[in-house]
Each structure stands twice: as structure tokens, then as C-alpha cells.
N, C-alpha and C positions, 0 to 999 in steps of 0.2 A: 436424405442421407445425412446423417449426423455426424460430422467429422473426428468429432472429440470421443466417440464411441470407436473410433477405429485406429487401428495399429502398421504402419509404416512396416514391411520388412523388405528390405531387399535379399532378391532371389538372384543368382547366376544361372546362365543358360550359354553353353559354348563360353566362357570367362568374362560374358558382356553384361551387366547387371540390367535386372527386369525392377522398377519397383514395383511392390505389393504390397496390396492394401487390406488385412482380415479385418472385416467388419462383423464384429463380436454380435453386436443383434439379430444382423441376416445371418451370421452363423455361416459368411462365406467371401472367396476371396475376390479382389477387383485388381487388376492389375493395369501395367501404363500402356496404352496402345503402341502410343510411340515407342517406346523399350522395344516391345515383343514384334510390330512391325517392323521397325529397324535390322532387330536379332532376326526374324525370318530370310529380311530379302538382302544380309549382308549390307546393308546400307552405309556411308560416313557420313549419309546427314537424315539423320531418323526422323525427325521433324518438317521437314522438305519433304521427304519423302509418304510420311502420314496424310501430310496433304494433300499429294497427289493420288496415292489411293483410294482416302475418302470421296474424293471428285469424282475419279474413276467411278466408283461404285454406285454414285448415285446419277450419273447421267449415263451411263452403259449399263448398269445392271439393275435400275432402278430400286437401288436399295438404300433408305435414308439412314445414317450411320446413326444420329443423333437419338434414333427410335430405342439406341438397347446399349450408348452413349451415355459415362456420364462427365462431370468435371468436379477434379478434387484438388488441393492446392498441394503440391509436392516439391520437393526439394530437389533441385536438378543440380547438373555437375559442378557450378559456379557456385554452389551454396544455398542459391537465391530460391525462394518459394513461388513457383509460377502455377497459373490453373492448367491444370493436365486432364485433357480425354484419357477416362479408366474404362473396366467394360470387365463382366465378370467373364468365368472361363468357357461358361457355354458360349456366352457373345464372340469372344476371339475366338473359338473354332469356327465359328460364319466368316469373319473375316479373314481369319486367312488361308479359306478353302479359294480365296481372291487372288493369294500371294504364288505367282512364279516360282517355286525357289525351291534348292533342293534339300533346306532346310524345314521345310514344311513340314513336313512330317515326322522329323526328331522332333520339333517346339511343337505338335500336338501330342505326343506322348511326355515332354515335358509339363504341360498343362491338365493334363489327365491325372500325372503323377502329382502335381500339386494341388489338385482338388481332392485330391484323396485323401493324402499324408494329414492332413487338417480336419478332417471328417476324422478319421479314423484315431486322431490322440484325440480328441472331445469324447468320443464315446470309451476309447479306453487310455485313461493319460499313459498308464506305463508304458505304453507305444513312445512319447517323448523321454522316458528316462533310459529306456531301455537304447534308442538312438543316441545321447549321449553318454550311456555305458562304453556302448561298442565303436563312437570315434573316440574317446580319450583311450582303449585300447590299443586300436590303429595306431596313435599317436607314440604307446611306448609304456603308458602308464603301469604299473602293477594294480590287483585286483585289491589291495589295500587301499594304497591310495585314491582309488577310483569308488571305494564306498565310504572314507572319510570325507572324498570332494562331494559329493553327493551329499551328505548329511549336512556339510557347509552350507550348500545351495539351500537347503531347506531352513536352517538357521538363518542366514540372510533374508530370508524372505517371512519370517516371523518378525524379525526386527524391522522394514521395513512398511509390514500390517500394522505393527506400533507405534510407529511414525506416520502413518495414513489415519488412527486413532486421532491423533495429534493434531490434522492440519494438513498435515504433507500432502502435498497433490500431483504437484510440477516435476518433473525427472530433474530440473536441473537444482530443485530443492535438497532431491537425495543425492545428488551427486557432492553437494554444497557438505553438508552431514557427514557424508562420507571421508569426505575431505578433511574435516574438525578432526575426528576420528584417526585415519591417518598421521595428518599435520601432529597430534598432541604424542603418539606413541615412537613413533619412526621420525618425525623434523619432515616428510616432505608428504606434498598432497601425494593424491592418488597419481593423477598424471606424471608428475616429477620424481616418483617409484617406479612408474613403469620405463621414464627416459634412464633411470640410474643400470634399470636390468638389458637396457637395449633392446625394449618393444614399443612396436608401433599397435597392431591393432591386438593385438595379444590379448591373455586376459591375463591380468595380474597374479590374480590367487594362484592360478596353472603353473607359474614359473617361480612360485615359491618357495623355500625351505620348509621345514617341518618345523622350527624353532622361529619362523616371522611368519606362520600360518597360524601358527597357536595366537602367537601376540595379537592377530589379526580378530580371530577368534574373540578371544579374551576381551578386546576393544567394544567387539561389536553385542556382544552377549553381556556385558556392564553396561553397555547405555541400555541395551533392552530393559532390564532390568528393573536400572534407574528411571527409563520413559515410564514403567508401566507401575514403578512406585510415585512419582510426582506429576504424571500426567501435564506436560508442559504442552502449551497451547502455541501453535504460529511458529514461523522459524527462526526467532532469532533465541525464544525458550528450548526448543532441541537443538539449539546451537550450542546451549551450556551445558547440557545434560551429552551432548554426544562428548564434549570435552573433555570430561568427567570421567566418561565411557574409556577414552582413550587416553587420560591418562593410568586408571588402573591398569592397562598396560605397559603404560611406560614405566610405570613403579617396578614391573616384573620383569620386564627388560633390564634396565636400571640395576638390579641387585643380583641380576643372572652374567650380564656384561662384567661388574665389580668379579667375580668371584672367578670367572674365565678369564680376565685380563684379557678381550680382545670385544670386538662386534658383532653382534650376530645379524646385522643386513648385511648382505651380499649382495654384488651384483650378479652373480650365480643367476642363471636362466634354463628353462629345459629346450629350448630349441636348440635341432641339429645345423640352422642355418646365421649366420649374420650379416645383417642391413650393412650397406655401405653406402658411404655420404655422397652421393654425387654429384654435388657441388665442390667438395674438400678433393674430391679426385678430378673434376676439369682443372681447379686452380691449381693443384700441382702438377 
């Protein structure tokens, strides 16, 4: 199993996260044992508890865990990257025909349903657009905005391939890019946009204006442009070209602000709910 072929997502099951692992070559998913054992039998120590099942099973039921086992290194709650027992979705239906619990059987219809859902957007993608149509609807959106944001996501990911032309490999490269971009048209990274609108995991574009989505817009379709005119090699060459990128938007920011007499960043957000600091709320 090739690591670097494969894709981290975490999944919720009853609001307790599963990682999951799609690996693009087998074309299938692997998930954490410990997660999903833990999530079956209710557990508050998932990992104590994995152990002791494992044992179980193989001196009572004579069944060696490690035969359909594998181990991949994942990111546990502390941050920290530990080797993790995974085991794809046929394997955890064996195991937790083992688990007591009268969750058992909601987390095999949860498992069922994600060995599907992944099968069935490979052979037809618009199964994944059409599921992000119908939650940004949920959400409130108008059917405007939800084929502009779509056409965005397809944009961004043109730009992107031009940046993978280039060098790009690493996420935290595009995030880097992304950032130039940002920083040169709006003053703040990506992140420090998202703290001004009052989001934590949000996605930024989502809580945009229509006049700082254009700009956004604008930034990222100028470096494209420019990447795929000067073909800049390694990141610190799409570092100036992404700059460049955004500042042609700030130019248009810049002479659209002049002529308004005011700002057009907002901290404007589309959530109906807001975070409270609670920290700022024990010490008062």
C-alpha cells in the first residue's frame, strides 16, 4: 500500500469522526479500526478498547486480526501522526459481527453506505456535483448563486492543474499561493479572511460577497493566465506570478473603492449561527 497514492477523509458516524482512507489505485476505502470500533461499542477509550477486542478474537474465536489488517500512519486528535490498524469495509463487517452493541447495525449500514457513495461518483462524477448542489441548497443558497459557486470550483481547479504543470505538489504549497494571492488583493492571508468574517471551519468563498468573489475570481484567473504565459518553475517562481495574479485585483479593488468612497471587504458572513469565545466568556 502506497501511502502517498492515498487520500485522508474524515467521515462522521453518530458526530464521532471515523478516519478514512480512499486509496485511488485499489479504487477503495480503508478506514481506522479504532474510530469505528470505538463508534460501535460506545467506547471513551477507543484504543484500550481495540485491544481488547483484537485479543478477544483471536484466542476465543480464533481469528487473526492482522490476516485482513493493515497499518497506515494517520493523524490522531493531538495532531500527532501515529501507525493506525485500517482494514477496508468488507474487513469491518467481520469485525464487528464481534461487537455487543446496539450500534452495530446503524455502523454497518453506515459502511455499506460509504462503500457505495465512492463507487458510484467514479463511475458517474455528477453523483458528487449534484450532492454538493443539493447541500448548498439545504444551506439557503439561490439556484444562481449555487451555479456561479460551482463554476468557481471548476476555475479553481484549472488553476491549480497549472500550478501542478509548474512544480506544485504539496497542499501546503497551494495553500502558500493561495495565500500570495489573497495577501496582495485584500491585505490578509487566506486564514486571517476567514478570522475577519468570523469562520472557523467554514469555507471562505461560501461567505462571500459578490463584489470580494469577483475580486477572488479575478486574482486567481490572472495568475492562471500569467502561470500558463511564463511557465514559472518551483515555488518561490509561482510565488511572483501568483502576486502579480493578485495584484490585478487589487488594482480593481483599488479604483472601484476610489469611486464608492467606502470598502468593499466585509466582515458579512452567510451563517445563521455565531461562535463564541469561550475563553473571553469564563474570564468575564
Amino acid at each position: 500500500m502506497n501511502q502517498d497514492k492515498m487520500y485522508l477523509i474524515n467521515k462522521l458516524f453518530n458526530d464521532k469522526t471515523i478516519r478514512t482512507v480512499w486509496d485511488k489505485e485499489e479504487e477503495k476505502y480503508y478506514v481506522s479500526v479504532v474510530d469505528v470500533a470505538g463508534a460501535a461499542a460506545d467506547s471513551d477509550n477507543p484504543r484500550k478498547y481495540w485491544n481488547w477486542l483484537k485479543n478477544k478474537l483471536e484466542k476465543e474465536e480464533d481469528f487473526e486480526t492482522s490476516s485482513i489488517t493493515r497499518q497506515l500512519k494517520l493523524k490522531a486528535h493531538d495532531g500527532k501522526y501515529r501507525m493506525t490498524d485500517v482494514v477496508d469495509i468488507e474487513g469491518m463487517f467481520r469485525i464487528i459481527e464481534s461487537i455487543p452493541s446496539k450500534n452495530a447495525e446503524p455502523i454497518k449500514q453506515w459502511l455499506a453506505k460509504l462503500g457505495s457513495e465512492r463507487i458510484d461518483e467514479i463511475f458517474d462524477p455528477a453523483i458528487a456535483t449534484q450532492r454538493s448542489i443539493d447541500l448548498y441548497r439545504a444551506k439557503g443558497f439561490d439556484e444562481k448563486w449555487i451555479a456561479e459557486r460551482i463554476k468557481g470550483i471548476q476555475n479553481r481547479k484549472e488553476l491549480t492543474d497549472v500550478w501542478k504543470d509548474g512544480g506544485i505538489t504539496e497542499s501546503k504549497e497551494y495553500a502558500i499561493l493561495t495565500n500570495e494571492i489573497y495577501q496582495e488583493w485584500s491585505g490578509m492571508k487566506a486564514y486571517e479572511y476567514k478570522e475577519f468574517k468570523g469562520l472557523k471551519k467554514e469555507n471562505l468563498r461560501d461567505n462571500m460577497t459578490r463584489i470580494e468573489e469577483l475580486l477572488t475570481d479575478l486574482g486567481e484567473e490572472a495568475t492562471k493566465e500569467l502561470a500558463k504565459e511564463h511557465k514559472p518553475k518551483g515555488l518561490e517562481a509561482n510565488k511572483r506570478i501568483a502576486k502579480l495574479g493578485g495584484h490585478a485585483a487589487k488594482s480593481a479593488r483599488d479604483d472601484l473603492e476610489k469611486n464608492l468612497g467606502k470598502s468593499v471587504i466585509t466582515s458579512e458572513n452567510n451563517l445563521n449561527y455565531k461562535y463564541i469565545d469561550e475563553n473571553k466568556k469564563i474570564s468575564n
